[in-house]
N, C-alpha and C positions, 0 to 999 in steps of 0.2 A: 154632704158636699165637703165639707170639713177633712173629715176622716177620710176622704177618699184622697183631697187635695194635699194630706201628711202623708200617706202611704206613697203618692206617688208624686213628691215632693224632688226628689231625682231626676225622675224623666220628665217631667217641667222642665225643671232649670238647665238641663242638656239638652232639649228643645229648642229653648231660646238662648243656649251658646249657639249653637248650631248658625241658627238662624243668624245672630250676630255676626259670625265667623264670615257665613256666606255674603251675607251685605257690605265686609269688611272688603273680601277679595274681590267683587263683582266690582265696587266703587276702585279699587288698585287697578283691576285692568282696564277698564276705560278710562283711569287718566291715560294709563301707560300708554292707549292705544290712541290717543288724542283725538276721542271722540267731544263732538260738540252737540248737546241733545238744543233740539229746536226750545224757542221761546216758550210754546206753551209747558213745558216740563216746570215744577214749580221748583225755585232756589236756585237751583245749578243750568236753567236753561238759558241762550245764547239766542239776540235777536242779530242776523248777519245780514248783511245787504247784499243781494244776491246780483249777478252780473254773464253776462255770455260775450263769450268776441272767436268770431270766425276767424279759422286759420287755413290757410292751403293745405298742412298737414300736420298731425297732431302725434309726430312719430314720438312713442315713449313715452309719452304721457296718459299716467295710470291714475287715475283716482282712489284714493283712500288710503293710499303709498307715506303720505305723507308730504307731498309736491304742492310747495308754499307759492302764494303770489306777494312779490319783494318792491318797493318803491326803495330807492336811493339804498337798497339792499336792509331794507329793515321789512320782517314778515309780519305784512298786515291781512291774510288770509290764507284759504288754501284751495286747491283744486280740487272741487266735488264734483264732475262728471265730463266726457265728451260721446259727442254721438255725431254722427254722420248725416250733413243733408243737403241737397242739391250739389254734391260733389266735394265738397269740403268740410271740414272739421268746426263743428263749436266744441268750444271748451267754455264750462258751466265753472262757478267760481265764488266762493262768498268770501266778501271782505267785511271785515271787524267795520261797527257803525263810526266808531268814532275817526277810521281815516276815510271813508264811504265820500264827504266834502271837498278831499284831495285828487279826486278824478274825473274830469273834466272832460267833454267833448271831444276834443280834440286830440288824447291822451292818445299813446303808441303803445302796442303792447309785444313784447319778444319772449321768444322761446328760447330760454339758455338752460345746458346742461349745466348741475351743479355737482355732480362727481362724474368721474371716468364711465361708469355704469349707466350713464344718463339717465339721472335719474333727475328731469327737467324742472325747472322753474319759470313762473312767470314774471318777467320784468316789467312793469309801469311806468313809463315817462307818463306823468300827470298830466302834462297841454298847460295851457296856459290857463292865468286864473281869472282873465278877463273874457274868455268863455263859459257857456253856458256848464255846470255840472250836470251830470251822467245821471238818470234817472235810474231806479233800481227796476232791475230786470230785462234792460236794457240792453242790445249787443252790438257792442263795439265792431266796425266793418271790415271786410280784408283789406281794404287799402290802407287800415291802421294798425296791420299786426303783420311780422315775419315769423318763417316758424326759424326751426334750427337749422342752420349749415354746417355739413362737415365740411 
């Protein structure tokens, strides 16, 4: 074992450059790519508080784009999905736990373009704080959201 492990003491140790190299670039583009891995991943995973709120129409809004959800314009999540049902738009959404507190029942939620490209953002009026907070998983109703106007 020895003598085999000298001889081919090179292709070991370019092995496991290799392999470091690759673990180097895989962890560089998922920051780049502002992936958030679920809770159960161990050190680097994100427990988010997940969220849905019906909109009449969900025009331009792409998930995985990068299309933030904004209170008082500070990015406390982002938009993870929309699907279509009973004629109108859910848009699926996970906010950071720690402002998850700040959104209340009663909260109003708008679709604003944030470049020329509309490349949309969700806006949060909170509601008041002497209402109930917003239970996770929970979908905000159309009568508490607009989408965008041109």
């Amino acid at each position: 074992m020895k003598r085999a492990l000298r001889t081919h003491l090179r292709d070991v140790l370019a092995i496991v450059a290799l392999l470091a190299a690759a673990l180097f670039a895989t962890t560089v583009i998922l920051i780049n790519q502002r992936t958030s891995l679920p809770s159960w991943v161990p050190v680097i995973g994100t427990d988010r508080f997940e969220l849905n709120a019906d909109f009449s129409t969900a025009q331009a809004v792409t998930p995985g784009q990068g299309q933030s959800v904004d209170i008082a314009g500070i990015k406390v999540g982002e938009v993870t999905g929309v699907k279509l049902e009973n004629g109108h738009a859910v848009v699926s959404m996970e906010v950071d736990n720690k402002y998850a507190p700040l959104i209340h029942e009663d909260s109003s939620l708008l679709l604003r373009p944030k470049t020329g490209l509309n490349d949309m953002v969700v806006e949060v009026d909170p509601g008041l704080q002497q209402s109930p907070r917003v239970q996770e998983g929970s979908t905000i109703p159309l009568a508490s959201t607009q989408p965008q106007v041109n």
